[in-house]
TORPA-4810 file (N, C-alpha, C, O; in nm, 3 decimals):
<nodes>
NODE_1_-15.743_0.710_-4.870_-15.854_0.623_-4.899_-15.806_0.506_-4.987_-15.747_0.499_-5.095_X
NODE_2_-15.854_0.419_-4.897_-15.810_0.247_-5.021_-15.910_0.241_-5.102_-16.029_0.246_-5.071_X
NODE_3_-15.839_0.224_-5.270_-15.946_0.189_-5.328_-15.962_0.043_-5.376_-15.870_-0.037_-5.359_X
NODE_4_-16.066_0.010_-5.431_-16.105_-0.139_-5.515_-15.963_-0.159_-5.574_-15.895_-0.249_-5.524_X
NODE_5_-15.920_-0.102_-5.656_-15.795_-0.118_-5.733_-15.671_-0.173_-5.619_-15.623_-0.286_-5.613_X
NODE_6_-15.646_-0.073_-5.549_-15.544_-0.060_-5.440_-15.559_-0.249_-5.381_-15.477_-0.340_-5.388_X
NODE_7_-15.702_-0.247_-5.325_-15.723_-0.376_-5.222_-15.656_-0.518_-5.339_-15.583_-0.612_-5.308_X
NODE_8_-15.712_-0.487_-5.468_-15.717_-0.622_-5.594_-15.529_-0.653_-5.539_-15.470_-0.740_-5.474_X
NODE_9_-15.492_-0.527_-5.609_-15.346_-0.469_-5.657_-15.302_-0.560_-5.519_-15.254_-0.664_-5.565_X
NODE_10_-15.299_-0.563_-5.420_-15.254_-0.594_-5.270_-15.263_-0.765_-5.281_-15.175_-0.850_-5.298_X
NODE_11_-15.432_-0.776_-5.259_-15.459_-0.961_-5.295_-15.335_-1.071_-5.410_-15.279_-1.180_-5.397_X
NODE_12_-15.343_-0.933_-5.545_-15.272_-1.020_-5.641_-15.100_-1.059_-5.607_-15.026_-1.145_-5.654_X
NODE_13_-15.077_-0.940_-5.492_-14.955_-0.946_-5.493_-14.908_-1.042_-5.341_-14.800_-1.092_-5.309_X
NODE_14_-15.011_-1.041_-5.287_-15.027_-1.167_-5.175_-15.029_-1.311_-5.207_-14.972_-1.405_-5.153_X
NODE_15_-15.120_-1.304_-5.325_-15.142_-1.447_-5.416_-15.005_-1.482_-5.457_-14.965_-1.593_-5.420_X
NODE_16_-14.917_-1.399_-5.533_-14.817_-1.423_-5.551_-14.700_-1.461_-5.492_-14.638_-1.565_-5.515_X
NODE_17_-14.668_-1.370_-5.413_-14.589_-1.393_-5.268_-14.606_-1.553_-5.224_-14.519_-1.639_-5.209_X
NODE_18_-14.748_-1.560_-5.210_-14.765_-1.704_-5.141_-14.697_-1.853_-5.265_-14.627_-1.952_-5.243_X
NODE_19_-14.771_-1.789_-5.406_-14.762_-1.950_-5.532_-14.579_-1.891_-5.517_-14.538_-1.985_-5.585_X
NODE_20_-14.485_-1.835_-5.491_-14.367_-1.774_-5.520_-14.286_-1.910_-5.411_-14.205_-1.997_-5.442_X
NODE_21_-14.350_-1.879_-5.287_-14.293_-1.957_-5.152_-14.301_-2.059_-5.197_-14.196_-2.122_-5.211_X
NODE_22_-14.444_-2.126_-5.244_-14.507_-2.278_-5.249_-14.385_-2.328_-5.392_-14.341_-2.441_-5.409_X
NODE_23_-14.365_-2.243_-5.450_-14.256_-2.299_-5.568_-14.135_-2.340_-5.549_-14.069_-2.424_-5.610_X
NODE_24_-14.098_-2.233_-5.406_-13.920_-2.236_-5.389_-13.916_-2.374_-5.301_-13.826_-2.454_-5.327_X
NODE_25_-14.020_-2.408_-5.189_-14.028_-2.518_-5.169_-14.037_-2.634_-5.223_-13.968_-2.729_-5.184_X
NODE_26_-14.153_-2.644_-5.353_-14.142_-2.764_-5.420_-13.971_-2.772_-5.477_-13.913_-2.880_-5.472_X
NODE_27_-13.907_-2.660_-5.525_-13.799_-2.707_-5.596_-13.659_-2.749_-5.448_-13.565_-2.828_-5.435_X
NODE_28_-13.709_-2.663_-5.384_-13.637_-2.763_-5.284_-13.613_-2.917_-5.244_-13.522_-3.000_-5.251_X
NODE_29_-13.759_-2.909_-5.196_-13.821_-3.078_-5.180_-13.772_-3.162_-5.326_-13.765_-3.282_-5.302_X
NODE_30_-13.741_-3.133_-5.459_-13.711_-3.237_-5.547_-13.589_-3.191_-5.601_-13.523_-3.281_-5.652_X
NODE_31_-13.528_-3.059_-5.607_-13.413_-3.067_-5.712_-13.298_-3.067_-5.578_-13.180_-3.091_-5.602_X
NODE_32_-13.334_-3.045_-5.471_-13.253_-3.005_-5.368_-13.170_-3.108_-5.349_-13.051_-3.101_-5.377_X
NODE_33_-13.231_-3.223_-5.295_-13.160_-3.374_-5.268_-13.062_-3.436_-5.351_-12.987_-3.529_-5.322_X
NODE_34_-13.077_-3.353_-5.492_-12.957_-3.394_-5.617_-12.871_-3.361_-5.612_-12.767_-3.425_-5.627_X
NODE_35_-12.886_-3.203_-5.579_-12.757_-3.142_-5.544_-12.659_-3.122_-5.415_-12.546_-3.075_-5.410_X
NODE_36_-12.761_-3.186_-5.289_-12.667_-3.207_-5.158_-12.579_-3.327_-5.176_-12.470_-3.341_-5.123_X
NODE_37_-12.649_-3.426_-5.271_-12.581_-3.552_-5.270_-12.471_-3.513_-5.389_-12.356_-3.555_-5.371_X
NODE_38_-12.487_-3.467_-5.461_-12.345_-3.436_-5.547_-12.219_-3.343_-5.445_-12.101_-3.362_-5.474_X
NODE_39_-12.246_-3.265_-5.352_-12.186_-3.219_-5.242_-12.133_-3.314_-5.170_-12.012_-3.328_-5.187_X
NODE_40_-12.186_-3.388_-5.091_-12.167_-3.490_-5.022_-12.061_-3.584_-5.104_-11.955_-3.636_-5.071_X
NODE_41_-12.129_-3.582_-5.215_-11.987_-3.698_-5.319_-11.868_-3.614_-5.286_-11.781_-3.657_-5.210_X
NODE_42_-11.860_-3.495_-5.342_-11.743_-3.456_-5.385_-11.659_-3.389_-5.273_-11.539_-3.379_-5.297_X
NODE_43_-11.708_-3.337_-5.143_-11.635_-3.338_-5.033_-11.632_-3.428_-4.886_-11.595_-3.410_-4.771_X
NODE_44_-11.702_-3.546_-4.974_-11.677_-3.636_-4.837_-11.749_-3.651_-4.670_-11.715_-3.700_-4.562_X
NODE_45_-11.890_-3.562_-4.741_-11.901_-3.537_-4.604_-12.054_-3.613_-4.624_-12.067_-3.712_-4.697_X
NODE_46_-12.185_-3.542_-4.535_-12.265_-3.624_-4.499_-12.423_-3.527_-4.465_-12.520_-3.556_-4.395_X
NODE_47_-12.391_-3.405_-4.549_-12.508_-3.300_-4.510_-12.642_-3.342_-4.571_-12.656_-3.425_-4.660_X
NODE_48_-12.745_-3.267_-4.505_-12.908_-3.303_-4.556_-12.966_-3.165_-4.626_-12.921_-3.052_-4.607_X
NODE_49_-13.031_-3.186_-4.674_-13.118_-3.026_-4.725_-13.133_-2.956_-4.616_-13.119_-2.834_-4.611_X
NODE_50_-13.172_-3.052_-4.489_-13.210_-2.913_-4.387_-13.066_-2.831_-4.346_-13.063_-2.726_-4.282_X
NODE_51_-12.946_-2.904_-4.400_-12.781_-2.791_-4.353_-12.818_-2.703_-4.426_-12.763_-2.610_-4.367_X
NODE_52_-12.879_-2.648_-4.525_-12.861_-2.596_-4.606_-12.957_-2.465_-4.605_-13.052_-2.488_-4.680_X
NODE_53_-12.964_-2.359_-4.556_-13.019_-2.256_-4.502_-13.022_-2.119_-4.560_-12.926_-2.042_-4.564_X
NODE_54_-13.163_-2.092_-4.613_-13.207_-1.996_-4.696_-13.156_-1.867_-4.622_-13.226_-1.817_-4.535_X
NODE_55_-13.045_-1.819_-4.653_-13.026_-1.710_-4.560_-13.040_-1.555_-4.622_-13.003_-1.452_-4.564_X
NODE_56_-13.107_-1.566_-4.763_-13.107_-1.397_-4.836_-12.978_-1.363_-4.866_-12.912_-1.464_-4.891_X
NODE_57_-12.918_-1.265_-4.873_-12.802_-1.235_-4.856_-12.716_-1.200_-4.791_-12.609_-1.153_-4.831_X
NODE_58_-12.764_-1.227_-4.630_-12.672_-1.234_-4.517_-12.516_-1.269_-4.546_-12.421_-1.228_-4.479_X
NODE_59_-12.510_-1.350_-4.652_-12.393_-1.389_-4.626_-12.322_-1.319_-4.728_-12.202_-1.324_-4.700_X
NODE_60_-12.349_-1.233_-4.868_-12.296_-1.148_-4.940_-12.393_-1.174_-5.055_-12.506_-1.222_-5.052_X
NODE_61_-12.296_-1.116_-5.186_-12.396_-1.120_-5.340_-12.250_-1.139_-5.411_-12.136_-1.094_-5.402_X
NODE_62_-12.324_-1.233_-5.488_-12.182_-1.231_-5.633_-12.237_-1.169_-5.744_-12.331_-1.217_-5.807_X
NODE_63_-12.186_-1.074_-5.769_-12.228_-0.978_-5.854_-12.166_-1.101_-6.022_-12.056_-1.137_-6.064_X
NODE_64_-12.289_-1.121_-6.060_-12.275_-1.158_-6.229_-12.346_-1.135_-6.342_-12.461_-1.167_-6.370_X
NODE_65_-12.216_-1.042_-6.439_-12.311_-0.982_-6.564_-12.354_-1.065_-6.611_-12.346_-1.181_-6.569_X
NODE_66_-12.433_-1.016_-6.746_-12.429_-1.144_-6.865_-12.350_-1.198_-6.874_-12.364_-1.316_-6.842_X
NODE_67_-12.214_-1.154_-6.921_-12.134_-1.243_-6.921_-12.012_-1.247_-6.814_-11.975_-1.136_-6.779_X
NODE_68_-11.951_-1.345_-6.764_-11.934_-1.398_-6.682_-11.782_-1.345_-6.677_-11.728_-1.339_-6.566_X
NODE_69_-11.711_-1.307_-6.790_-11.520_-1.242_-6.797_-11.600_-1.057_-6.778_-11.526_-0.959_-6.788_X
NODE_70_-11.753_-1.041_-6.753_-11.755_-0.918_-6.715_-11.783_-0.863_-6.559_-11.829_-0.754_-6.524_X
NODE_71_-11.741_-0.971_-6.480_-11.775_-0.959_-6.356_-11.679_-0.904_-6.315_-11.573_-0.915_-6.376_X
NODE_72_-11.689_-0.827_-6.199_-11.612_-0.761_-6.136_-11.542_-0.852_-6.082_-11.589_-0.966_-6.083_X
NODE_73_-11.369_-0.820_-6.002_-11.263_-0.921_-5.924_-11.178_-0.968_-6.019_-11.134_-0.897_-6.110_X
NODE_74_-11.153_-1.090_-6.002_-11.041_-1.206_-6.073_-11.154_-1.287_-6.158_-11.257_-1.296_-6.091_X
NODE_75_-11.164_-1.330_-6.246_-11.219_-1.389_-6.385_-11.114_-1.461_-6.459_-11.023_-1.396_-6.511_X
NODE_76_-11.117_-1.602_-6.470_-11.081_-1.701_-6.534_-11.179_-1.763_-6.626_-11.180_-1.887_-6.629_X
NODE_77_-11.271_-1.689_-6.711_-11.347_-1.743_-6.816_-11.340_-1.847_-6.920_-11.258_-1.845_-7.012_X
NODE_78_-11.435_-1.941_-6.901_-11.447_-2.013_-7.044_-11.293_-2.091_-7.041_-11.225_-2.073_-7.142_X
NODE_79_-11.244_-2.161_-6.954_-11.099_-2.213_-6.979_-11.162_-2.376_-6.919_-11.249_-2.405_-6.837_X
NODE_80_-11.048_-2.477_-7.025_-11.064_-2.618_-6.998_-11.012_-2.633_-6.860_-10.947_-2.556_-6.790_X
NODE_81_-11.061_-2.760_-6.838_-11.053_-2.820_-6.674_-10.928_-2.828_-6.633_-10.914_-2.796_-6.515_X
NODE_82_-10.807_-2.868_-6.703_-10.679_-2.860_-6.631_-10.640_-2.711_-6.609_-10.561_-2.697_-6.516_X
NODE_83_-10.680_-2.588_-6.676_-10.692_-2.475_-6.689_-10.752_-2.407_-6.549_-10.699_-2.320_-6.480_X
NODE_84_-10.893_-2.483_-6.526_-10.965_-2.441_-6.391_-10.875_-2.521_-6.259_-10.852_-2.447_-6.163_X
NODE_85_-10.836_-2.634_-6.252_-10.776_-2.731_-6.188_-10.636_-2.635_-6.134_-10.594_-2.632_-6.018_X
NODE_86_-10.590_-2.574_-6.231_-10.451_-2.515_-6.180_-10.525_-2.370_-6.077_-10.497_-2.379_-5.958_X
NODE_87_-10.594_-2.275_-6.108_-10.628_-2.202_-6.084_-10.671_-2.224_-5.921_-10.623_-2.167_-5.824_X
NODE_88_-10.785_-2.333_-5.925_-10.807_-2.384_-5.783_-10.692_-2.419_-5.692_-10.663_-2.373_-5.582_X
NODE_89_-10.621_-2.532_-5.780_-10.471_-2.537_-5.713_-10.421_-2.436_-5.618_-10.389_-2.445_-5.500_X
NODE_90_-10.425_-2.316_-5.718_-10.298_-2.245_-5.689_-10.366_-2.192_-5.514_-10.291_-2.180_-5.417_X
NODE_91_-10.521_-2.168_-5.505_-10.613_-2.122_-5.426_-10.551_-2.184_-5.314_-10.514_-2.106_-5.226_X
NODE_92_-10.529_-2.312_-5.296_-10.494_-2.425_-5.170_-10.365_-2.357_-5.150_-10.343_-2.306_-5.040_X
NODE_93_-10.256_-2.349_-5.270_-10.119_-2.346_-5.205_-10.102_-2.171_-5.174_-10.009_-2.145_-5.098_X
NODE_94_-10.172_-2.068_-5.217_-10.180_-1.940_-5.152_-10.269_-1.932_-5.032_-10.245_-1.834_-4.962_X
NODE_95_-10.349_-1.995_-4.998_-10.451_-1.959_-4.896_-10.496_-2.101_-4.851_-10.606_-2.103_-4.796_X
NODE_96_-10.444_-2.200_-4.861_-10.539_-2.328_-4.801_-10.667_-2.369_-4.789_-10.747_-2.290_-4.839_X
NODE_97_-10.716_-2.469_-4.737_-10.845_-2.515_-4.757_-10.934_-2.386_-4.689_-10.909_-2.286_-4.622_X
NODE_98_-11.052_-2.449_-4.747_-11.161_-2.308_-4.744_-11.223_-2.348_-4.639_-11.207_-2.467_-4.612_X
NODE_99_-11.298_-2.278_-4.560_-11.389_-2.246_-4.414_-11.485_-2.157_-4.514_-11.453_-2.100_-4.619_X
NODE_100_-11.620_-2.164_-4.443_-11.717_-2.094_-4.522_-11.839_-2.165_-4.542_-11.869_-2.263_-4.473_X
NODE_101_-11.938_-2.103_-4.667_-12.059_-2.120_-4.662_-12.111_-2.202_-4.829_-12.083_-2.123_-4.919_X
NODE_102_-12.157_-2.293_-4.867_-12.164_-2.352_-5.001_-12.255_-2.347_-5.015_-12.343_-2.336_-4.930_X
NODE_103_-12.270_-2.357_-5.181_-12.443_-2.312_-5.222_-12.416_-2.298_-5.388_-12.320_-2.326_-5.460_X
NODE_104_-12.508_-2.259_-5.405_-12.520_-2.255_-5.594_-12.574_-2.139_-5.609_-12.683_-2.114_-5.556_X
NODE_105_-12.525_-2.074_-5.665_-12.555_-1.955_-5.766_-12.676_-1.962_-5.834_-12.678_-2.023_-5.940_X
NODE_106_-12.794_-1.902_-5.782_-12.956_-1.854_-5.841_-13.026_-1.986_-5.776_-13.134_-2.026_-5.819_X
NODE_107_-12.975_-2.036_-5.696_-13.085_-2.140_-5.653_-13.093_-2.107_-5.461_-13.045_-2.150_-5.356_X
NODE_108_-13.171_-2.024_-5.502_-13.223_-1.945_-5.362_-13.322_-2.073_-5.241_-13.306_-2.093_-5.120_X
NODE_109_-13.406_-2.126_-5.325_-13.455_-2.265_-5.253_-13.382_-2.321_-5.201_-13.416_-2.345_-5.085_X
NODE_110_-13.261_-2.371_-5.235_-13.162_-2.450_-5.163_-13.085_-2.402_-5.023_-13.090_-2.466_-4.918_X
NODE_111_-13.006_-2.266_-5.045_-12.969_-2.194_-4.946_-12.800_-2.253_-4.967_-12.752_-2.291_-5.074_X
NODE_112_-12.716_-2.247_-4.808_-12.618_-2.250_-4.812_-12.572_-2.306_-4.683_-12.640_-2.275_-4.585_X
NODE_113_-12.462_-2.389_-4.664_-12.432_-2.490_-4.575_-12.297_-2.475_-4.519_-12.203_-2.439_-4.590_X
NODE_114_-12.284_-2.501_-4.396_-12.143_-2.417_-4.339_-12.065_-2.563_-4.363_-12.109_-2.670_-4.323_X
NODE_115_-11.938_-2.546_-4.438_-11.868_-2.654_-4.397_-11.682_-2.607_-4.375_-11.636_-2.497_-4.407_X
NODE_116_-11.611_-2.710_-4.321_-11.525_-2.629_-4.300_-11.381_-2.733_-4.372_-11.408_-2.851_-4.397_X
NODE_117_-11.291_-2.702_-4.389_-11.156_-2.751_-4.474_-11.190_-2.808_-4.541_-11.214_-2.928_-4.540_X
NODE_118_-11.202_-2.710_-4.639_-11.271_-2.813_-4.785_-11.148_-2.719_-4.903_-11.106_-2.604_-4.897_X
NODE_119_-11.122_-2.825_-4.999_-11.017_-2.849_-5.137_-11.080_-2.758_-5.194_-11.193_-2.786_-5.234_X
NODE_120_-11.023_-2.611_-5.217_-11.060_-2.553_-5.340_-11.081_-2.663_-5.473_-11.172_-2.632_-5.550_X
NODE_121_-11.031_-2.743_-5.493_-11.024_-2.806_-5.620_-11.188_-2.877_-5.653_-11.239_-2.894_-5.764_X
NODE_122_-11.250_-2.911_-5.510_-11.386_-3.002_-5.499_-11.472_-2.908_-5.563_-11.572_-2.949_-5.621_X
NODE_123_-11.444_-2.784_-5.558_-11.531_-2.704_-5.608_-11.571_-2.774_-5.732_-11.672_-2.840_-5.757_X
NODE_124_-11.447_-2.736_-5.817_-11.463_-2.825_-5.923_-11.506_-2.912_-5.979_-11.547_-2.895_-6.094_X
NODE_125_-11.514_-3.038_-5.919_-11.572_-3.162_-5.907_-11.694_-3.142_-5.923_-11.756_-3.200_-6.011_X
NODE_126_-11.773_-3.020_-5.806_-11.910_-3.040_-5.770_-11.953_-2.965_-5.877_-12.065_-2.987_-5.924_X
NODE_127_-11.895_-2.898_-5.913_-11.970_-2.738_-6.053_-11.951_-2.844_-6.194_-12.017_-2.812_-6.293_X
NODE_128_-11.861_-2.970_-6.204_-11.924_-3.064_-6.335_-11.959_-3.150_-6.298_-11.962_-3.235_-6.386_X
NODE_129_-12.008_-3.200_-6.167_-12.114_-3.309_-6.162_-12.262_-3.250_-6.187_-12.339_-3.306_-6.264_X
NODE_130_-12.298_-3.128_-6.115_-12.389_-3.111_-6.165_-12.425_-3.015_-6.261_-12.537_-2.965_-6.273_X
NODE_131_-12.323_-2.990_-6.333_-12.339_-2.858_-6.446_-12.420_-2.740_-6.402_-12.535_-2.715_-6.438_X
NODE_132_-12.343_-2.670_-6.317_-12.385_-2.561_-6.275_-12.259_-2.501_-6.234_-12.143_-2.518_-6.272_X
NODE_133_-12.334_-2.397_-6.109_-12.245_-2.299_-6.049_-12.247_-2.298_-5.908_-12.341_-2.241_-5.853_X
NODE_134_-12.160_-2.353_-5.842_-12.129_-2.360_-5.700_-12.057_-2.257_-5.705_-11.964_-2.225_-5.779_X
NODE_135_-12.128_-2.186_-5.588_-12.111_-2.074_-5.480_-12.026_-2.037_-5.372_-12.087_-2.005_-5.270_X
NODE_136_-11.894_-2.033_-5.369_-11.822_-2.070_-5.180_-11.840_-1.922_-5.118_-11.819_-1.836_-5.203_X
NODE_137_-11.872_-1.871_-4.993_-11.850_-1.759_-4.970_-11.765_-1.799_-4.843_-11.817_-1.857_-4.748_X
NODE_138_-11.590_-1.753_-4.848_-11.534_-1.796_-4.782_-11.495_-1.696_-4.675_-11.468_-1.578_-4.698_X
NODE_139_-11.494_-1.775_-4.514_-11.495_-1.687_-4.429_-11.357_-1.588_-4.384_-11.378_-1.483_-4.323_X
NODE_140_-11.243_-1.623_-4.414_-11.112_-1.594_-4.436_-10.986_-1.621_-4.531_-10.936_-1.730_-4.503_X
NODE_141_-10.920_-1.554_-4.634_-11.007_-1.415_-4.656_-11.139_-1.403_-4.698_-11.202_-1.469_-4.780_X
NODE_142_-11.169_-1.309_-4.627_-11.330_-1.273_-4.676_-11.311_-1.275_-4.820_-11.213_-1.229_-4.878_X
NODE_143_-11.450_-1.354_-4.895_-11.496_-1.296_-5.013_-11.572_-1.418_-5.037_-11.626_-1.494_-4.958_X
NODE_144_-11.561_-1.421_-5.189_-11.633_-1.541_-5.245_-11.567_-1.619_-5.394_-11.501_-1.555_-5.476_X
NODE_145_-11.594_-1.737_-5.407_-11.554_-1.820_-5.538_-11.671_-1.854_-5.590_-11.769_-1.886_-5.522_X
NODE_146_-11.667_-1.850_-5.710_-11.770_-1.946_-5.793_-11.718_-1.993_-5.903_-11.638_-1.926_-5.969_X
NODE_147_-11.770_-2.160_-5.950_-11.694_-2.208_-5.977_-11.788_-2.263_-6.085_-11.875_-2.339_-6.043_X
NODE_148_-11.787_-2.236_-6.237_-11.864_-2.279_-6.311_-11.873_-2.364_-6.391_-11.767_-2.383_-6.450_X
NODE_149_-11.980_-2.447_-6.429_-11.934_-2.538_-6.557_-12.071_-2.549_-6.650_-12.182_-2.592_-6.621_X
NODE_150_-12.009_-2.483_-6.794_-12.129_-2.421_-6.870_-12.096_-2.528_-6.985_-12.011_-2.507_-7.071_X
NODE_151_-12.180_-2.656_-6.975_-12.228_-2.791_-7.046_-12.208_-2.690_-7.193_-12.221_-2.568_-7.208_X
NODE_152_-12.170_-2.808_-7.298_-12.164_-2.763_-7.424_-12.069_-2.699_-7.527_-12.074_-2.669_-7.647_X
NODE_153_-11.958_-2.690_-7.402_-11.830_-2.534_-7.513_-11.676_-2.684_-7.458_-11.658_-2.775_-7.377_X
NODE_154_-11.617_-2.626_-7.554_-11.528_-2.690_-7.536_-11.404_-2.680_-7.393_-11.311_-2.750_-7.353_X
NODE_155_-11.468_-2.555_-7.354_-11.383_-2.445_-7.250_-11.534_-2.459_-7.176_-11.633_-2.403_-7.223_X
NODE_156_-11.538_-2.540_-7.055_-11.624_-2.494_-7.063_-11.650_-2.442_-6.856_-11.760_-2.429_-6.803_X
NODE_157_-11.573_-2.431_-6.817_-11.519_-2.345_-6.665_-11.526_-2.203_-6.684_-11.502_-2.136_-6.785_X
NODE_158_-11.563_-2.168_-6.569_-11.504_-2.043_-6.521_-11.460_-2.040_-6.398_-11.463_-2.138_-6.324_X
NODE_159_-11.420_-1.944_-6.371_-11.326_-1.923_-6.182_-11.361_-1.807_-6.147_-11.357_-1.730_-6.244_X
NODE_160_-11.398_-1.753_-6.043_-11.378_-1.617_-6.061_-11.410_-1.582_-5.931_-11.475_-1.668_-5.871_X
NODE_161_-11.381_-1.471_-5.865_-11.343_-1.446_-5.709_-11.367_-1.307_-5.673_-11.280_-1.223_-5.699_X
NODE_162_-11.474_-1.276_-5.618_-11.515_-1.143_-5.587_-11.481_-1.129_-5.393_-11.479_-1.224_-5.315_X
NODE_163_-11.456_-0.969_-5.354_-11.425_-0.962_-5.196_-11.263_-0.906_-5.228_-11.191_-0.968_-5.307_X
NODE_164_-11.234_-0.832_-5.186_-11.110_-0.790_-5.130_-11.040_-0.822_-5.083_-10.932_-0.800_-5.138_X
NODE_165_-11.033_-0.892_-4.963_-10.969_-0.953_-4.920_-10.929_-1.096_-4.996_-10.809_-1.122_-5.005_X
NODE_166_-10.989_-1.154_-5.031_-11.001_-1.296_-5.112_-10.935_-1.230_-5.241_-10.866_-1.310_-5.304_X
NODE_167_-10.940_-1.142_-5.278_-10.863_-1.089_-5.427_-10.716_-1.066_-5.383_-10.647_-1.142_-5.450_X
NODE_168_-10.661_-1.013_-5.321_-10.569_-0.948_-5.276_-10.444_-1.108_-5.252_-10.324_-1.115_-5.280_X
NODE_169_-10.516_-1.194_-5.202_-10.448_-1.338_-5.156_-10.458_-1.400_-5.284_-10.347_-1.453_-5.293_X
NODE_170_-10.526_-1.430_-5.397_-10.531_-1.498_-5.519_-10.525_-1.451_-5.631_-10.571_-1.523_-5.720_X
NODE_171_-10.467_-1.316_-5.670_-10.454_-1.250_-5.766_-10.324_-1.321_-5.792_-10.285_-1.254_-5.887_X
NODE_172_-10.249_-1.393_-5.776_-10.138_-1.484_-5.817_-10.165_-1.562_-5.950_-10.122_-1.563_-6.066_X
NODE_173_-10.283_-1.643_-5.855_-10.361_-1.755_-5.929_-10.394_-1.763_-6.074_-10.393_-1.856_-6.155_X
NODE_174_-10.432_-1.604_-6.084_-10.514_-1.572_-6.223_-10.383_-1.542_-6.317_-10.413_-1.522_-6.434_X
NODE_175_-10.284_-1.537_-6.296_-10.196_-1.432_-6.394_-10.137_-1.512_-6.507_-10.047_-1.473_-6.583_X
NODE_176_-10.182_-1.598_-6.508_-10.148_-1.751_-6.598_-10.264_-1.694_-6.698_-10.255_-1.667_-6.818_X
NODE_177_-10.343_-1.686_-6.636_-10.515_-1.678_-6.741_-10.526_-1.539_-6.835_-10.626_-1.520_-6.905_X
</nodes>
């Protein structure tokens, strides 16, 4: 038997569901276009919000604690830009340009965009143009990069590389760090 409670309990959580959607869209429709075009700067290319495709986690999860040297994989925390710069480096000359899927870390509105031979190093570029965290989930080796830039610290990058396969090819990279 449904009760009064049960039916409310259901509505409120419908109401929600719906103002939840109507939000991820508005932040699409305005913060979205900032961040394709900082993409577009920094690898040269020419994508729209609509490349960019809410896919859930079809494409994996980057597992991140609080803090960021507690994530599981390879972790290059909190290190200055020539620091992150070598690290990416080393990414190109062990494994070459990346194939895969781009995106930002917690910005689910936006989604993720297939592009293909792209500069580990652009990562870079794009994670301090817009002070955040770009996302790569790369298709060979499997895994993923994220590439951070936390405004304010003097160190203020991280690197860090979750997937097995993608660990196994760049565990070189890190041994400097």
């Amino acid at each position: 038997m449904v009760t009064d409670s049960d039916q409310a309990d259901r509505l409120r959580a419908k109401r929600q569901a719906l103002a939840d959607e109507r939000h991820q869209r508005e932040l699409r429709e305005t913060a979205g276009p900032r961040l394709v075009t900082i993409v577009n700067l920094a690898l040269g290319l020419s994508l729209s919000v609509d490349d960019f495709l809410q896919q859930g986690d079809a494409l994996g999860v980057f597992v991140w604690p609080k803090r960021i040297e507690d994530a599981p994989g390879l972790v290059a925390a909190y290190v200055d830009r020539p620091s992150a710069e070598e690290v990416l480096a080393c990414f190109d000359r062990q494994i070459g340009h990346l194939t895969g899927s781009i995106g930002f870390h917690d910005k689910a509105y936006l989604g993720f965009a297939r592009v293909t031979d792209i500069a580990p190093t652009s990562l870079l570029e794009i994670a301090n143009a817009c002070k955040d965290s770009v996302l790569f989930f790369v298709d060979r080796p499997k895994g993923a990069v994220l590439v951070d830039c936390y405004e304010g610290s003097r160190s203020p990058y991280s690197v860090a590389v979750q997937g097995d396969s993608l660990l196994s090819e760049t565990v070189a990279c890190f041994d400097k760090q």
